[in-house]
Kinemage of the C-alpha trace (Angstrom):
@kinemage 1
@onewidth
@group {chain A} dominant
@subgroup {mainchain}
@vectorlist {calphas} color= white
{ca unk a 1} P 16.349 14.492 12.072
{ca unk a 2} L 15.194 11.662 13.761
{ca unk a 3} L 16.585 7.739 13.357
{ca unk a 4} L 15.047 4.379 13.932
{ca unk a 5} L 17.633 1.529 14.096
{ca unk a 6} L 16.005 -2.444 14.843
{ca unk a 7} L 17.154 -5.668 14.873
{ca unk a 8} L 14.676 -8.067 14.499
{ca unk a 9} L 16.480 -11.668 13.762
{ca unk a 10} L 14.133 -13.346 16.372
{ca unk a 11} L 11.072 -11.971 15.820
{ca unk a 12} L 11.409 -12.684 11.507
{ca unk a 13} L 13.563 -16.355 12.237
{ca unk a 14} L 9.993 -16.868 14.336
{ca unk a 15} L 8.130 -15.702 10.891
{ca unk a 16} L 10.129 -18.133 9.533
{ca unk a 17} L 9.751 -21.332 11.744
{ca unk a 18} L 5.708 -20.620 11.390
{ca unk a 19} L 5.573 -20.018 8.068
{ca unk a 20} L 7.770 -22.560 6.643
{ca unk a 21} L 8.892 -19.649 4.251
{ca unk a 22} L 11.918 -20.487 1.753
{ca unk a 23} L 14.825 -18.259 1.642
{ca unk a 24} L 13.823 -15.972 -0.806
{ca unk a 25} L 10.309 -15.444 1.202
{ca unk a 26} L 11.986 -15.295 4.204
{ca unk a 27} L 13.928 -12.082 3.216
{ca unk a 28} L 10.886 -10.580 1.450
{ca unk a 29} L 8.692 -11.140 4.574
{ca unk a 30} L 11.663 -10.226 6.910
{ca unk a 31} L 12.150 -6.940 5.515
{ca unk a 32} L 8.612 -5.711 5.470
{ca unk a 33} L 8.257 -7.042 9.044
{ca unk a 34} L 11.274 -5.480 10.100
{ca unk a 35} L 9.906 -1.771 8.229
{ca unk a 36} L 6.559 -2.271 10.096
{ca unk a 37} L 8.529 -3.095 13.633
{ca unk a 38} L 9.911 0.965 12.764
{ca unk a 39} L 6.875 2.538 11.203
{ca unk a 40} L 5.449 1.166 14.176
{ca unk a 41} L 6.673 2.527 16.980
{ca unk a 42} L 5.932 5.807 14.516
{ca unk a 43} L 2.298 5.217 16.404
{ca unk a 44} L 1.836 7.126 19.353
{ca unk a 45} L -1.252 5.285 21.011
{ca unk a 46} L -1.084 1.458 22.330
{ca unk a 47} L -4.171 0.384 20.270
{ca unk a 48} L -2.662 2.012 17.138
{ca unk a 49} L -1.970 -0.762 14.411
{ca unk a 50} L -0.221 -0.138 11.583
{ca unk a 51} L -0.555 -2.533 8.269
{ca unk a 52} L 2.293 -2.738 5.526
{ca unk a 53} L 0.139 -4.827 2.125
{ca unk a 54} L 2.241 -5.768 -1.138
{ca unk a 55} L 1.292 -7.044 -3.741
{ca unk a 56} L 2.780 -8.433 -6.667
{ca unk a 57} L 2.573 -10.372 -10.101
{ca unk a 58} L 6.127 -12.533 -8.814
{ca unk a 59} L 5.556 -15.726 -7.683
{ca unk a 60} L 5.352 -14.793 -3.713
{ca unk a 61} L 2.255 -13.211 -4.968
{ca unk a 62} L 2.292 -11.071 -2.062
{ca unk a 63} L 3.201 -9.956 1.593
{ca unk a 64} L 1.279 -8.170 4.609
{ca unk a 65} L 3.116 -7.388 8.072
{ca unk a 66} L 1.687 -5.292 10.941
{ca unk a 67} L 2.656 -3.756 13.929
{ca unk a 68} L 1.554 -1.846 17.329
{ca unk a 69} L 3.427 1.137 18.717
{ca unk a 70} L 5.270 -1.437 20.935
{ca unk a 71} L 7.070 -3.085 18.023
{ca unk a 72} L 4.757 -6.148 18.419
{ca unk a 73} L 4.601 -7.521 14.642
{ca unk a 74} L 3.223 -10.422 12.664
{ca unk a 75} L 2.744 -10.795 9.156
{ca unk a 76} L 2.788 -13.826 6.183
{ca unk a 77} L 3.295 -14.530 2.481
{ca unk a 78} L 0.478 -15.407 0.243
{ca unk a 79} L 3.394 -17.847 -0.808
{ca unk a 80} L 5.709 -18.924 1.607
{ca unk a 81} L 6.922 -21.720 -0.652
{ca unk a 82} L 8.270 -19.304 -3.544
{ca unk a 83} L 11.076 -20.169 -4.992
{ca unk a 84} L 13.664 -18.369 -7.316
{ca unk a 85} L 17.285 -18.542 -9.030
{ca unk a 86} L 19.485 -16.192 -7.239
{ca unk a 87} L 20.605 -13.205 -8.944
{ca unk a 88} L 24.021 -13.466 -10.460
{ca unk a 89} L 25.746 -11.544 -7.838
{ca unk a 90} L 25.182 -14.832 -5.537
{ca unk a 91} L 21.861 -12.714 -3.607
{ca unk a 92} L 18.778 -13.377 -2.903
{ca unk a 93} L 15.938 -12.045 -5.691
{ca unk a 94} L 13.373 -10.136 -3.470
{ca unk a 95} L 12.491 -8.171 -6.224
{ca unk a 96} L 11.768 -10.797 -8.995
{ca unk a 97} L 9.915 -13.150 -6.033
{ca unk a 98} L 7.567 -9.699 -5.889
{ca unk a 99} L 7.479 -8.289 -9.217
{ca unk a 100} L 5.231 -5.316 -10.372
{ca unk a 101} L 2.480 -4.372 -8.061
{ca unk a 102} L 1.621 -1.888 -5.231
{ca unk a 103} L 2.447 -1.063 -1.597
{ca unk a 104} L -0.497 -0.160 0.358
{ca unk a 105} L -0.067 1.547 4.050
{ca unk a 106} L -2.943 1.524 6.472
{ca unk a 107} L -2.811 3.048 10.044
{ca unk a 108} L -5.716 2.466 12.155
{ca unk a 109} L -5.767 5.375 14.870
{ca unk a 110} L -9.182 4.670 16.259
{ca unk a 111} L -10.697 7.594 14.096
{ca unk a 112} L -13.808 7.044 11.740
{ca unk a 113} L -11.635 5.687 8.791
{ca unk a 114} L -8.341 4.421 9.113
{ca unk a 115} L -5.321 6.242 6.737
{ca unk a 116} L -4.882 4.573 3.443
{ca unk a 117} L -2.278 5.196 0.682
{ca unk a 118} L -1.213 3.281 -1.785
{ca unk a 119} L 2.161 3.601 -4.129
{ca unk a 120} L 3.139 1.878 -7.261
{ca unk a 121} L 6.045 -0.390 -6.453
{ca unk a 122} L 9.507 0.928 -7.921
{ca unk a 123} L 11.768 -2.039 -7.451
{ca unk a 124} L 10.237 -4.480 -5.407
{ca unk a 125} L 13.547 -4.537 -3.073
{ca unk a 126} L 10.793 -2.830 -0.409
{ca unk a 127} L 13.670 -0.645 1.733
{ca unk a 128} L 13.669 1.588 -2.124
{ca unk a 129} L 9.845 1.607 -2.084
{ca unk a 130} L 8.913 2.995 1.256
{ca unk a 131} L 11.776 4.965 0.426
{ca unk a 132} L 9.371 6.227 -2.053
{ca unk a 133} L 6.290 5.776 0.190
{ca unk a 134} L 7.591 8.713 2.542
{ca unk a 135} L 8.444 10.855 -0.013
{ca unk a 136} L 4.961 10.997 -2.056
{ca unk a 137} L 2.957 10.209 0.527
{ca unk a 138} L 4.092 11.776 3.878
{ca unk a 139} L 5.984 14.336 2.080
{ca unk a 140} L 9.117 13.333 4.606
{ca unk a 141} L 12.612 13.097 2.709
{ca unk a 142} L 13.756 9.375 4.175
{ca unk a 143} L 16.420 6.569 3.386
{ca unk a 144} L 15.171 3.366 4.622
{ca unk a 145} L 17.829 0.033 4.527
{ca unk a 146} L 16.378 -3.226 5.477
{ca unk a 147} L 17.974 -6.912 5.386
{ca unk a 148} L 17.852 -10.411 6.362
{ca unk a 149} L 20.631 -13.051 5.940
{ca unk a 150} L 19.034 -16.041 5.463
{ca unk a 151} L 21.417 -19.041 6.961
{ca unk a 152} L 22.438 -22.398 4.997
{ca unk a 153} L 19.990 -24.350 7.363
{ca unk a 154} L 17.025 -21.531 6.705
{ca unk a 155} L 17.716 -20.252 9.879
{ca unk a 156} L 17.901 -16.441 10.295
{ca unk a 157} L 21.248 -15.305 10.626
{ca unk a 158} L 20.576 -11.927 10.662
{ca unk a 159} L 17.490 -9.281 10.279
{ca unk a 160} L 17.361 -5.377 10.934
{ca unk a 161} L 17.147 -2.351 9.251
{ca unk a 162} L 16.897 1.346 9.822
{ca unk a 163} L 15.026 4.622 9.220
{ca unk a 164} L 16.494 7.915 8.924
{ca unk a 165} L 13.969 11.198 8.410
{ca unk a 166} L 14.672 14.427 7.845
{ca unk a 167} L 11.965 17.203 9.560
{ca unk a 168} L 11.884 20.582 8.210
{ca unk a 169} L 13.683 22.084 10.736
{ca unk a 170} L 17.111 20.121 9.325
{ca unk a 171} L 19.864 21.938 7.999
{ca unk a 172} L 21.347 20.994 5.001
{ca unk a 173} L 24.737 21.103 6.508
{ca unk a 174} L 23.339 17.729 8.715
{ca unk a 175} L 21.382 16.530 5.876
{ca unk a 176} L 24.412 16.626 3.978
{ca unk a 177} L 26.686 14.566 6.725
{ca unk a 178} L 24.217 11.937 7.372
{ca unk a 179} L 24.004 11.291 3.198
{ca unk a 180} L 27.298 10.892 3.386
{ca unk a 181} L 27.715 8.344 6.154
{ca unk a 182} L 24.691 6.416 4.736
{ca unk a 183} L 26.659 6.209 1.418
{ca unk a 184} L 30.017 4.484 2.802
{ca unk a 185} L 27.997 2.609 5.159
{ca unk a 186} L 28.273 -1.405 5.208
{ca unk a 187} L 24.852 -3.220 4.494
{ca unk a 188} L 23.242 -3.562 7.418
{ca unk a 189} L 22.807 -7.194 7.812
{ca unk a 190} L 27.220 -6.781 7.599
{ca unk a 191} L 26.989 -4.357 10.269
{ca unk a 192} L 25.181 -6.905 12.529
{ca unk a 193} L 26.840 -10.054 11.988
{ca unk a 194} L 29.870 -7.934 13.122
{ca unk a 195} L 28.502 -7.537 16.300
{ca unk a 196} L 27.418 -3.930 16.154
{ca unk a 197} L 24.565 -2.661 17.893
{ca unk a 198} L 21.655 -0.590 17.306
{ca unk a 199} L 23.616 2.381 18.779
{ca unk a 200} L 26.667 1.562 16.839
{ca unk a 201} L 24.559 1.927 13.563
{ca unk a 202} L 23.161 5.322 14.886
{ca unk a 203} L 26.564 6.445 15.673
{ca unk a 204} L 27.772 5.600 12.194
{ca unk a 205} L 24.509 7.432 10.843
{ca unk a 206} L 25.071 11.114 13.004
{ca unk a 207} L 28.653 11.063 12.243
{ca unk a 208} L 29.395 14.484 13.853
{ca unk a 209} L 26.206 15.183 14.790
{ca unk a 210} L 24.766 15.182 18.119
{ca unk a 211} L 21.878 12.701 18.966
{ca unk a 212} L 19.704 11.423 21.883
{ca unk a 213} L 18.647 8.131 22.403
{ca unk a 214} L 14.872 9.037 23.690
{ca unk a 215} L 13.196 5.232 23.409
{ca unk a 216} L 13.961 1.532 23.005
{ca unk a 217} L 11.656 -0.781 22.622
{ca unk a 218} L 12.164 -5.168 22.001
{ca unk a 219} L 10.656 -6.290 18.906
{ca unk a 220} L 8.434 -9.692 19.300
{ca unk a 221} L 6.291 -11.543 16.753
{ca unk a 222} L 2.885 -11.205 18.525
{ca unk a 223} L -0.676 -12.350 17.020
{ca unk a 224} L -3.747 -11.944 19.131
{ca unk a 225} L -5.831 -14.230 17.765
{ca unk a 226} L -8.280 -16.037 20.136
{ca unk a 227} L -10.917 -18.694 19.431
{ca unk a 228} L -13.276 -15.561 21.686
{ca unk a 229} L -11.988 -13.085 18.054
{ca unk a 230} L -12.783 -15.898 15.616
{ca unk a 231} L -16.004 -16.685 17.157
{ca unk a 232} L -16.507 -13.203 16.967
{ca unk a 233} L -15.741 -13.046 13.280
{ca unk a 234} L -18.371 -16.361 12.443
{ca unk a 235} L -20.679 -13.970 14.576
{ca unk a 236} L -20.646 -11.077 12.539
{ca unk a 237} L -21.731 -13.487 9.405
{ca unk a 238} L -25.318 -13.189 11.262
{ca unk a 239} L -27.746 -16.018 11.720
{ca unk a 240} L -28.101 -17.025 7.925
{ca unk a 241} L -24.198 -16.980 7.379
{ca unk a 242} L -23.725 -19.275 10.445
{ca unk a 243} L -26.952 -21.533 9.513
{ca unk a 244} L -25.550 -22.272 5.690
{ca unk a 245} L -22.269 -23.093 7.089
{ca unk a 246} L -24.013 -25.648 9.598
{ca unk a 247} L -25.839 -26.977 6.496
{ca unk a 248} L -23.334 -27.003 3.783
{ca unk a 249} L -20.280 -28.035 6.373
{ca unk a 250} L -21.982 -29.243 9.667
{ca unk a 251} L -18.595 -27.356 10.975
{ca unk a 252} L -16.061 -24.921 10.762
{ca unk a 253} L -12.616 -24.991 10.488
{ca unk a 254} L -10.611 -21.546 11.078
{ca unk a 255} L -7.427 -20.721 10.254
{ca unk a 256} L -4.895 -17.312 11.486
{ca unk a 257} L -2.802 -16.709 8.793
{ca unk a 258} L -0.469 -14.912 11.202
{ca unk a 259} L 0.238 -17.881 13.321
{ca unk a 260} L -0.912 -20.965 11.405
{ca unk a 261} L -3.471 -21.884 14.571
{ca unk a 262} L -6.697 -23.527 13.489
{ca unk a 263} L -9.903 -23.132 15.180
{ca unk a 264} L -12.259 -26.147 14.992
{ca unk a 265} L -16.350 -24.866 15.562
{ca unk a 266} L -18.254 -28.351 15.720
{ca unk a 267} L -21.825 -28.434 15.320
{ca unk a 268} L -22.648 -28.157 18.675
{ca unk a 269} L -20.538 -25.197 19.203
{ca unk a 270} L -22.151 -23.426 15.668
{ca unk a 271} L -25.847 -24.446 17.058
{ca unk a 272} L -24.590 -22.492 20.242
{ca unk a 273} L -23.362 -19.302 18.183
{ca unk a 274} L -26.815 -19.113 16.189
{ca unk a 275} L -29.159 -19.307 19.838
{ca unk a 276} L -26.639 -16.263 20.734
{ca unk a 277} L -27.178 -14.437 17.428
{ca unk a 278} L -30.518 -14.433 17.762
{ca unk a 279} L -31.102 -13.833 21.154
């Protein structure tokens, strides 16, 4: 078997402070961060990217988070300002601020097409539906648990999650123990604000069984946008994109949805672009 154990309260409570996200945002967008900081490191080449897409018919309207096999990760809600009752047990409603939709998982290994699958959404708590994800579409038996803690201030008290897969060469006999440790196991966001550590939640995981730590790896909310990659992107409209936004606009105004920057392209700077494009 194989585990993957993060805490990511910095990186998402960064998420957080950019996106201005309310609580029950925070925790949708937290989780799916913190499942893309694991799925992640899953990649085995530095310009791998993986992209985790949701989308819903709940008021959030939808999430995307995406990482490199170095655990660097960024993502957003469509609505960062959603807001719902809690549930009656006093928690946060992830589920109801998604609703019914899909969960779409893209990894871009540098081949001809990137890998796309997409799942129906079965609960809309995310953790349950990549769950589901492995099962259908990677044919790998997995239980995934992901949480946030949102604070009283909107801070993040507390983010992580983990990932436990069984490969075919697993015995029942250890499938069996690390069910059963997984079953009288805290949440996870408990487990943290305790003060336990990654290694404390794989230790509680294996129960009897032997492991090996073989990586570790700090999770950081990363965007690489550049006004050189946007300028790029207004490029790649060609001459009669850029020359309709110069007459309709006389500008352009870009925004990274990632990390809120904005990208101002005055007319000067758009007469520049189209002498390039055609040149």
């Amino acid at each position: 078997m194989r585990f993957f154990v993060a805490c990511t309260r910095d990186a998402v409570n960064e998420a957080n402070e950019i996106h201005k996200t309310t609580p029950v945002a925070a925790a949708a967008l937290g989780r799916l961060l913190t499942a893309s900081a694991m799925m992640g490191c899953m990649m085995k080449n530095d310009s791998d990217l993986l992209t985790l897409m949701i989308r819903g018919d709940g008021p959030i309207g939808g999430i995307v988070a995406t990482s490199d096999s170095n655990c660097r990760i960024k993502g957003y809600a469509y609505q960062p300002d959603a807001v719902l009752p809690l549930k009656p047990n006093g928690k946060l409603d992830v589920s109801g601020a998604i609703g019914a939709g899909t969960l779409s998982v893209i990894k871009d290994t540098g081949l001809k097409e990137p890998y796309f699958s997409q799942i129906e959404l079965i609960s809309g708590e995310i953790a349950e539906d990549l769950t589901h994800y492995f099962a259908t579409s990677e044919q790998t038996p997995s239980s995934v648990a992901l949480g946030v803690l949102v604070d009283r201030n909107r801070t993040i008290k507390q983010a992580g999650g983990f990932i436990l897969q069984s490969l075919p060469t697993a015995s029942a006999e250890a499938i069996d123990e690390a069910e059963k440790n997984i079953l009288s196991m805290p949440p996870i966001t408990s487990l943290l604000s305790s003060g336990s550590s990654q290694e404390d939640i794989i230790r509680l995981i294996a129960g009897k069984l032997n492991y090996e730590i073989t990586d570790s790896l700090p999770v950081s909310y990363w965007c690489n946008c550049s006004r050189n990659r946007v300028e790029k992107a207004l490029a790649s409209l060609g001459a009669k994109g850029v020359t309709d936004i110069m007459r309709e606009d006389g500008q352009a105004e870009m925004h990274c949805h990632f990390c809120g920057k904005n990208y101002h392209f005055s007319i000067n700077d758009l007469e520049s672009l189209l002498c390039d494009i055609k040149q």
